[in-house]
C-alpha positions in Angstrom: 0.0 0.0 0.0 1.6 3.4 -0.9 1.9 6.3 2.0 0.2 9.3 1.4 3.5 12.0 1.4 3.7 14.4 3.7 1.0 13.4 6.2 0.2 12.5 9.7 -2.4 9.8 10.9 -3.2 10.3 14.5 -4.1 7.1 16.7 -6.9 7.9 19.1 -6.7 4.6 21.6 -10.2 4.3 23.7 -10.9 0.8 24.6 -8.1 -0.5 22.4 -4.7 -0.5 24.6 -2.7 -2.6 22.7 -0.3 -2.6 20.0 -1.0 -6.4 19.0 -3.7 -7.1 16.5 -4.8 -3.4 16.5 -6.9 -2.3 13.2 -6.7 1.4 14.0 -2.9 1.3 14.3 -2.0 -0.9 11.0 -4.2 1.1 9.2 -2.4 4.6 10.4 1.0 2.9 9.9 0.3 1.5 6.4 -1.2 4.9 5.2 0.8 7.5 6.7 4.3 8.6 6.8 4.4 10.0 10.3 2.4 8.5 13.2 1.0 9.9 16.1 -0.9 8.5 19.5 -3.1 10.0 22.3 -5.2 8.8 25.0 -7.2 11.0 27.2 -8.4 10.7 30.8 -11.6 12.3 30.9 -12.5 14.2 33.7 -16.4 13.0 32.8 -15.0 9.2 32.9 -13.9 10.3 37.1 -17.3 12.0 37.9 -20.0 10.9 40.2 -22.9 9.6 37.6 -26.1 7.9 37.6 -27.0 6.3 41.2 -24.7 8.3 42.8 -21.7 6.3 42.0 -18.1 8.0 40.6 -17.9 6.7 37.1 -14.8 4.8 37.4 -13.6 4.4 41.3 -9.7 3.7 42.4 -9.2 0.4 41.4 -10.1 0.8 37.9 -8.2 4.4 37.7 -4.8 2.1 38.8 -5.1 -0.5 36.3 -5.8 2.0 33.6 -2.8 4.3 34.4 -1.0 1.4 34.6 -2.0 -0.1 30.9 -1.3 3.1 29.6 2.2 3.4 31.4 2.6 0.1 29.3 1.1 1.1 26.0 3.3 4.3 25.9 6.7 2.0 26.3 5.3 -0.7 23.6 4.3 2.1 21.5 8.0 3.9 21.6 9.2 0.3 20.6 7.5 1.0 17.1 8.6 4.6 17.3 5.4 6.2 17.7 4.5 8.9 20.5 1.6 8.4 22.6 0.3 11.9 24.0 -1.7 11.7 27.1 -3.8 14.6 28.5 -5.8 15.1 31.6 -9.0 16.4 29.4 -11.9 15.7 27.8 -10.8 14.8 23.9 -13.2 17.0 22.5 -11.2 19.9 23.8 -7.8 19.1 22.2 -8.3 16.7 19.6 -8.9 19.6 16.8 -5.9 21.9 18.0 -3.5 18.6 18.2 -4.2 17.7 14.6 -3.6 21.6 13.7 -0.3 21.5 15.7 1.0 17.7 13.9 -0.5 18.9 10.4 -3.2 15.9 11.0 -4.8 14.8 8.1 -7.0 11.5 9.5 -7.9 10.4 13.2 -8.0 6.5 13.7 -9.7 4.7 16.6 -11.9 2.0 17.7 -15.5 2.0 16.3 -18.1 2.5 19.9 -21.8 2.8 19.5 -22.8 3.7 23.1 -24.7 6.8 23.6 -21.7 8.8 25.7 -19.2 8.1 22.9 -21.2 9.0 20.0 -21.9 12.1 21.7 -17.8 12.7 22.6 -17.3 11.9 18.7 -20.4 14.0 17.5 -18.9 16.9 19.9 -15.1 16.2 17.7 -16.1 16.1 14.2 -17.6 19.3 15.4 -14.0 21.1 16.1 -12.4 19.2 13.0 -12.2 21.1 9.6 -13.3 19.6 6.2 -10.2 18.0 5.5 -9.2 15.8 8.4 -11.1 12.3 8.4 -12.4 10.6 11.2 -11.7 6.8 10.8 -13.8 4.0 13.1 -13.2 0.0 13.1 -15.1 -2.2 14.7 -12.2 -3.7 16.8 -13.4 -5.6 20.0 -15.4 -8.9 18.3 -14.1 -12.3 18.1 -16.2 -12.8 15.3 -16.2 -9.2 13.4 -19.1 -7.3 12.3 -18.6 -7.3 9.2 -18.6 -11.0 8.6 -21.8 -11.5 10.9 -24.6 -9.4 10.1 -25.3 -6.3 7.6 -28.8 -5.6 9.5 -28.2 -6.0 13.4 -31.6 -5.9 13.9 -31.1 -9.8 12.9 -29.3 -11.0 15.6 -31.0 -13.4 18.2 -32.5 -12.7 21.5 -31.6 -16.1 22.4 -27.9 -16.8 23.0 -27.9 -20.6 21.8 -29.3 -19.3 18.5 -26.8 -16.9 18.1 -23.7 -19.1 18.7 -24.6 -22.4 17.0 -25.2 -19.7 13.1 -21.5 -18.3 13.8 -20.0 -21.3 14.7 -20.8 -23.3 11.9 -21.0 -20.4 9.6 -18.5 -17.7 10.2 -14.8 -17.7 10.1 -12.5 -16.0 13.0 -10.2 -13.6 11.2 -6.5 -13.9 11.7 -5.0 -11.5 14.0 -3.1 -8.0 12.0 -0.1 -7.8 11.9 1.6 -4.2 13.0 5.2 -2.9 11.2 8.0 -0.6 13.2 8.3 3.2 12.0 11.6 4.4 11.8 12.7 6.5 14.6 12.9 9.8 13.1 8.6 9.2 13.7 9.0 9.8 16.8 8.0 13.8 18.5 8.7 15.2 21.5 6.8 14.8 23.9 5.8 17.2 27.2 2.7 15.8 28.4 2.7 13.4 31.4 0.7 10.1 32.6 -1.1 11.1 35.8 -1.1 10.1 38.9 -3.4 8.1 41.1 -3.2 11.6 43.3 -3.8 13.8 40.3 -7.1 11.7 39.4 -8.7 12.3 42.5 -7.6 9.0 44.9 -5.5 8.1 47.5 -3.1 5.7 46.8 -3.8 2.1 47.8 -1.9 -1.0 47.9 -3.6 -4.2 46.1 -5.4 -5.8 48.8 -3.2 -9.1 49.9 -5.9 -11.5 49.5 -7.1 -10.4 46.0 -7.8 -12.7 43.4 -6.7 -10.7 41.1 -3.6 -8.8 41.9 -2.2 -8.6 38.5 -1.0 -5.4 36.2 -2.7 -3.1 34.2 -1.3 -3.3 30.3 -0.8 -5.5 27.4 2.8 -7.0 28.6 1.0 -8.5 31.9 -1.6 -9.6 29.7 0.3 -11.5 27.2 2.3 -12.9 30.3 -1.2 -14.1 31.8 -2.3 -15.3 28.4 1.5 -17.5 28.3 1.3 -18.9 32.0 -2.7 -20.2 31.8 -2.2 -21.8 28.1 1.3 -22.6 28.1 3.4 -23.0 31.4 0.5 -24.5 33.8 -1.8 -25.8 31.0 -4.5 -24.3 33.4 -6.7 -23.9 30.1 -7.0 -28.1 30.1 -8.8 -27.9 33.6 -11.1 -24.4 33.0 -14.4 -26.1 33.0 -13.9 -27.9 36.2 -12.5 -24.9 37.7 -14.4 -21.7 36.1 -16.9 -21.5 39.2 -14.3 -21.4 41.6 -14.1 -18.6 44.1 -10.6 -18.6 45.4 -7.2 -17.6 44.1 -5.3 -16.8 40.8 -6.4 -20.0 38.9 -9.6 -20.9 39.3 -10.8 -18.8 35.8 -8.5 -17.2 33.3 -8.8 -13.9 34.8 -8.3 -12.4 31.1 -11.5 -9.9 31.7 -9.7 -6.7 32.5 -7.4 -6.8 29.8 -10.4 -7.7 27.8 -12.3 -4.8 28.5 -9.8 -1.9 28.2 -8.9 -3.8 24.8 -5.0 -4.3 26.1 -5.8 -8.1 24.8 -7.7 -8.7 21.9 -10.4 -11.6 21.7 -8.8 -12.9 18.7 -5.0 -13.4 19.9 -6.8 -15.5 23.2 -8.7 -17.3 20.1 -5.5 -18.3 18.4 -3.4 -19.1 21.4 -6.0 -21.5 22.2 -5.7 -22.8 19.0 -1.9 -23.2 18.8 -2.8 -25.1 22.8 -5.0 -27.5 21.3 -2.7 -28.0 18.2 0.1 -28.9 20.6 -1.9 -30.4 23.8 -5.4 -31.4 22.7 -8.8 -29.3 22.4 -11.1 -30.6 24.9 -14.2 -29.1 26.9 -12.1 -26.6 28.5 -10.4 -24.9 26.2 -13.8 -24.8 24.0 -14.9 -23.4 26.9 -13.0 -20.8 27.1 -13.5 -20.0 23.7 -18.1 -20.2 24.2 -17.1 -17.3 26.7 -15.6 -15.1 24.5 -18.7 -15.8 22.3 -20.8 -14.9 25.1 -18.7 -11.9 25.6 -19.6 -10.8 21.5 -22.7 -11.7 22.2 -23.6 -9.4 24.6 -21.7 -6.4 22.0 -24.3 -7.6 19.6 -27.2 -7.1 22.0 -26.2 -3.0 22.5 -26.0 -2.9 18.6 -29.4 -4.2 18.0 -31.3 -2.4 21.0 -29.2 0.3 21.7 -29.6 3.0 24.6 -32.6 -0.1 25.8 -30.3 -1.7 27.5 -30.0 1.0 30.0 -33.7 1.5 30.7 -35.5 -0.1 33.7 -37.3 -2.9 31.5 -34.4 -3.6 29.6 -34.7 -5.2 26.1 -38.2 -6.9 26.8 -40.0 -3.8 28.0 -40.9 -5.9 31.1 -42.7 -3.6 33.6 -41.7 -5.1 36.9 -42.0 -3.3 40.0 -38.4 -1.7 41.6 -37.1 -0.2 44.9 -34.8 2.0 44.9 -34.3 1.3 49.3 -31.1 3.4 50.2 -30.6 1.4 53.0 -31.3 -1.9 51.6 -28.8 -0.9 49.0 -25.9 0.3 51.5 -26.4 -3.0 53.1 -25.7 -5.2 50.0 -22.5 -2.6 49.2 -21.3 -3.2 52.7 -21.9 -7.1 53.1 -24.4 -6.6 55.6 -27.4 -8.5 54.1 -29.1 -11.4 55.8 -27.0 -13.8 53.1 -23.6 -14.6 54.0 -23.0 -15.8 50.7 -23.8 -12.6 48.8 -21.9 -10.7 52.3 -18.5 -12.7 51.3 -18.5 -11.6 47.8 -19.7 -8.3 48.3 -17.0 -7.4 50.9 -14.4 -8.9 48.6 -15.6 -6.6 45.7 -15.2 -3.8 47.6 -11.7 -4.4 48.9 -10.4 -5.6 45.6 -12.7 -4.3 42.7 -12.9 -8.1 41.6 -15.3 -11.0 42.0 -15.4 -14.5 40.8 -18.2 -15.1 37.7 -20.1 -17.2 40.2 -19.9 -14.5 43.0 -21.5 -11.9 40.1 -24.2 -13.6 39.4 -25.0 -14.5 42.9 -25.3 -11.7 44.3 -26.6 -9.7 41.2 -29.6 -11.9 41.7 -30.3 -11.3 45.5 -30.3 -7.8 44.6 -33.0 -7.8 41.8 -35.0 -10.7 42.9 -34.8 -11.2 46.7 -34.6 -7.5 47.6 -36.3 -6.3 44.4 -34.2 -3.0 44.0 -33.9 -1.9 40.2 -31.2 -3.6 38.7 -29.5 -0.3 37.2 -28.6 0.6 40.4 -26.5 -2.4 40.7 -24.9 -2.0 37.4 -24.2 1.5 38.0 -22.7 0.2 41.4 -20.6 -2.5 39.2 -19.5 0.4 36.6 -17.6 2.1 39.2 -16.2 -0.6 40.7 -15.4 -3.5 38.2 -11.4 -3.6 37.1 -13.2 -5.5 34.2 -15.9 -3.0 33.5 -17.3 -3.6 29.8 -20.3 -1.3 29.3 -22.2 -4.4 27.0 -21.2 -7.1 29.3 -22.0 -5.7 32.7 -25.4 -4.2 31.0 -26.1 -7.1 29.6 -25.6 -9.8 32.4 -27.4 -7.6 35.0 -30.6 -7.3 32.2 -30.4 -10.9 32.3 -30.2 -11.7 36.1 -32.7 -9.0 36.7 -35.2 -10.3 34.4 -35.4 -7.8 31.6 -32.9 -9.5 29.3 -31.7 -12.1 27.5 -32.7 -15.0 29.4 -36.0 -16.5 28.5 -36.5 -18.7 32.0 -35.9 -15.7 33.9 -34.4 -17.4 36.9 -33.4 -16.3 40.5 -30.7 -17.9 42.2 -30.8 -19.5 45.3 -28.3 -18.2 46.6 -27.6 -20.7 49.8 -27.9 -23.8 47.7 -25.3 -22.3 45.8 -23.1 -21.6 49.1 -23.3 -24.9 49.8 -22.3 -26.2 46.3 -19.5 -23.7 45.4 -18.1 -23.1 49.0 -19.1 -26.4 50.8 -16.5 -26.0 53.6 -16.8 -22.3 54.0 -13.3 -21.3 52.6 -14.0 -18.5 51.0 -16.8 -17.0 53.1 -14.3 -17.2 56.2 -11.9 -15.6 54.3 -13.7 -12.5 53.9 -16.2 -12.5 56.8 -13.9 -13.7 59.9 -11.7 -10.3 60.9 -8.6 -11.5 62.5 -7.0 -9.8 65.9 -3.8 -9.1 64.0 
């Protein structure tokens, strides 16, 4: 492909922190003779929101300055500058492209309401000639090769998976070339601190399950040690609804959602495994998630801003509370459930809880204590490391009643104390307070 002479393609990473298997950055390398990056920390992304909630809470904020800390060192590996400002990016995004002679912006396609509006309020500030390029770049199974009329896709999951599978291909992975190092600019602007963000700085709690690094080199190490040194993918099934420490699930979620590890390298890592070791249930398994994971992208494409609304995707017209007291209580682990207690404690010292844990306690608060779910997925937002907007949307929809799950079921929530913590492990762990 021949460079355009002359001209600048500026990167603009969102929810795509990587510089393996990135669309927006081949396509800036391959057409451009200089390259540029940016990331912004919004100041909206730190504000208190719906609920009452801050946006993104403290343990969130680390990881992400720590995945950018990483994507601004693997970035200077390829030469390129990554820019990072403490601003909204519909503030600087016009003068940065007048300041590097910018002549197209690339970044990761989004269809939620808050980032059309950020790129509605950019193309705004932009003159005539600078274009504003979006790819779809967080599927497994891309657009593109799934559906020209979203309105098509499923409400039932099974439906969903069985078409792709037997009719869709994965797409191999893009591969990203070096600059030369005359690409690179200088450079004034700073990552900020925890402090400068609005947070004290914390220590990982010691009994986290997840007390890994923010950025595509821990995630790539992560991916390595569960596929290839422990083998850890040949057991997932059995151990997927586990509760307790670093192995019981793959843990690739965070890096997932701030897109510093793309769906498709897990995909063919997996592959290589079962080429070397076997494919068995497991590492299908592993692989149904990530389809789960699309699945729930697909849903927010076909109903849009409905799956923020109080009857969710079916209209359902339940009755909510919206108990401030009731609520604090399941926040604080001080319910009547030591089950939900456990997990709800844990997610507040650690910003992480087991699959099983989610779902769990999700459920106690929509169907035993009938608060509206959105409440609880504004709660989540904040506080997930591993927040993704479709996913946590569309699993609390689904718990709640109101989404994609056609039996609408509520847990019971003791039965399933009994049957995923049987001797009490992790309950004790996080409901017992030591002397010392």
């Amino acid at each position: 492909m021949q460079k355009k002479q002359n001209s600048t393609g500026l990167i603009w990473f969102r929810n795509n922190l990587r510089t393996q298997d990135n669309a927006s950055l081949k396509n800036a390398i391959e057409k451009h003779e200089k390259v540029v990056a940016v990331y912004f920390f919004d100041p909206k992304n730190f504000k208190t929101a719906a609920f009452g909630f801050q946006k993104t809470a403290k343990f969130r904020a680390k990881f992400l300055i720590e995945t950018i800390t990483d994507l601004k060192k693997n970035l200077a590996d390829l030469n390129i500058t990554l820019l990072t400002y403490l601003d909204a990016p519909e503030h600087k995004i016009s003068l940065l492209c007048d300041d590097l002679l910018v002549d197209a912006i690339y970044t990761q396609k989004e269809w939620t309401q808050e980032e059309i509006d950020t790129n509605e309020l950019i193309k705004k500030t932009l003159s005539a000639d600078v274009k504003f390029i979006e790819t779809y770049d967080q599927f497994l199974y891309h657009p593109e090769t799934v559906s020209t009329n979203f309105s098509n896709i499923p409400d039932v999951f099974t439906q969903f998976r069985k078409k792709l599978e037997k009719y869709v291909a994965i797409q191999e992975e893009v591969s990203i070339s070096k600059l030369p190092i005359t690409n690179l600019v200088e450079n004034k602007t700073t990552i900020p601190s925890i402090s400068t963000l609005g947070f004290k700085s914390f220590e990982t709690h010691p009994k986290s399950a997840f007390p890994f690094l923010g950025g595509e080199s821990e995630a790539l190490k992560r991916l390595n040690y569960y596929l290839f040194e422990s083998k850890k993918v040949g057991f997932y099934k059995k151990t997927r609804n586990g509760l307790v420490g670093l192995d019981y699930a793959t843990k690739f979620s965070p890096w997932l959602a701030n897109g510093s590890l793309s769906a498709k390298t897990i995909y063919w890592n997996i592959k290589a495994y079962e080429k070397e070791f076997g494919a068995n249930e497991s590492t299908y398994w592993v692989i149904f998630e990530l389809i789960w994971r699309d699945y729930f992208k697909y849903i927010s494409l076909k109903h849009g801003a409905k799956i923020f609304k109080i009857g969710g995707i079916l209209d359902k017209n339940y009755h909510w509370n919206s108990d401030k007291k009731l609520i604090d209580q399941w926040i604080n682990g001080e319910t009547k459930d030591d089950f939900v207690n456990a997990n709800m404690i844990e997610f507040k010292e650690t910003g992480w809880m087991s699959n099983r844990g989610r779902q769990n306690v999700a459920s106690y608060f929509a169907k035993e204590l009938l608060l509206d779910w959105r409440i609880g997925a504004a709660y989540f937002e904040s506080m997930l490391i591993d927040f993704d907007v479709h996913s946590n949307y569309g699993n609390w929809m689904y718990v709640a009643g109101v989404g994609n799950d056609p039996r609408d079921r509520k847990f019971n929530t003791q039965l399933q104390a009994e049957r995923y913590d049987g001797d009490y492990k992790f309950r004790k762990m996080w409901l017992v307070k030591t002397l010392f």
